[in-house]
C-alpha positions, -999 to 999 in steps of 0.1 A, spaced: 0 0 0 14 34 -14 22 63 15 8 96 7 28 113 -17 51 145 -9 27 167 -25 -3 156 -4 16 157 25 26 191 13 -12 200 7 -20 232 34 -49 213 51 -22 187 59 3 209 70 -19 228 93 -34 198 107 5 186 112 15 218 131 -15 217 150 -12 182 163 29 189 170 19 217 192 -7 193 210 17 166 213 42 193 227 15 205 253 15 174 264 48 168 266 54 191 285 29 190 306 46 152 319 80 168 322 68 195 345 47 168 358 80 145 366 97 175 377 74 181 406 73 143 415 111 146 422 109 183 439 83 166 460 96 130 465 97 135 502 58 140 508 42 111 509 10 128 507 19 145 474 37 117 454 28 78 460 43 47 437 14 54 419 21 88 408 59 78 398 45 50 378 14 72 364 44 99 356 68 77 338 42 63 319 28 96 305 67 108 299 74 75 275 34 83 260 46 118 250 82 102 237 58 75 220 29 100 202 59 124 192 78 95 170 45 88 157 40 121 146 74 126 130 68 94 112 33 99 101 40 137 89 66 120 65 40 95 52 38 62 72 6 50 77 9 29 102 27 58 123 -3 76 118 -28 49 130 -12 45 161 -10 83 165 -47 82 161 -54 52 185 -28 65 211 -46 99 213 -80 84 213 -70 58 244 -48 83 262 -77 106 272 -99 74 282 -75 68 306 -71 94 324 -106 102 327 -104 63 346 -78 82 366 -95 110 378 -123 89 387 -102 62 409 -110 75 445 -81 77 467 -52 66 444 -38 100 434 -39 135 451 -56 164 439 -29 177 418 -20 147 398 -57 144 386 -57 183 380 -24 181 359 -42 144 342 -73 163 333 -49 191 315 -33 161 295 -69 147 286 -79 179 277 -47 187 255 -53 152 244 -88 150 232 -76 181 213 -48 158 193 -74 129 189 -98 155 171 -70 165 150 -60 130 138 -95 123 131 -101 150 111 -116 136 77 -88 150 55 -60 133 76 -83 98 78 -86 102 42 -49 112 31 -36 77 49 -67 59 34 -59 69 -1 -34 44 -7 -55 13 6 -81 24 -17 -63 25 -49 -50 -5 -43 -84 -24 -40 
């Protein structure tokens, strides 16, 4: 199956849509690394930072390190890049909203800085779903049938 070619990935719809989901994906980037930064700042309150939230923290770092190879890989043309660019941002906002909603398992500011990422994140999965993208990387599957 064909990749887009250069001069649909050049197409202005396509770039914007690019730029806008690589300043998404950089929001929540770093959102994570601030995020990670106060885990360590506050390492010594136990009320503030549990093995949850340094396992929740890692987790949305290598996410962010994750959706942004996707990115750079789809915005040159690989489809399967882009599908799991779509799927990651879909899923990523799912589960945080699970994470706000766990009772007891992560203070106040965790879920705040979560429900920044989910926001920033449901932002990136509109993007991605965007019928021009969906059809750009569906283009070559179709010719093909």
């Amino acid at each position: 199956m064909p990749s887009p070619s250069d001069e649909q990935l050049q197409h202005p719809r396509t770039v914007r849509a690019f730029r806008t989901l690589r300043r998404l994906v950089t929001g929540y980037q770093a959102i994570s690394l601030l995020a990670l930064v106060a885990i360590v700042l506050l390492r010594d309150d136990a009320a503030a930072v549990n093995p949850a939230v340094w396992t929740r923290a890692i987790i949305v770092v290598l996410t962010a390190v994750l959706l942004t190879l996707f990115l750079a890989r789809a915005r040159r043309g690989s489809r399967g890049a882009f599908r799991r660019l779509r799927i990651v941002s879909v899923i990523t906002p799912v589960a945080i909203v699970v994470i706000i909603a766990l009772p007891g398992t992560f203070p106040l500011w965790m879920k705040i800085e979560q429900g920044a990422c989910g926001l920033v994140m449901a932002g990136a999965a509109a993007v991605a779903n965007e019928r021009h993208l969906r059809e750009l990387f569906a283009a070559g599957s179709q010719s093909q049938m």
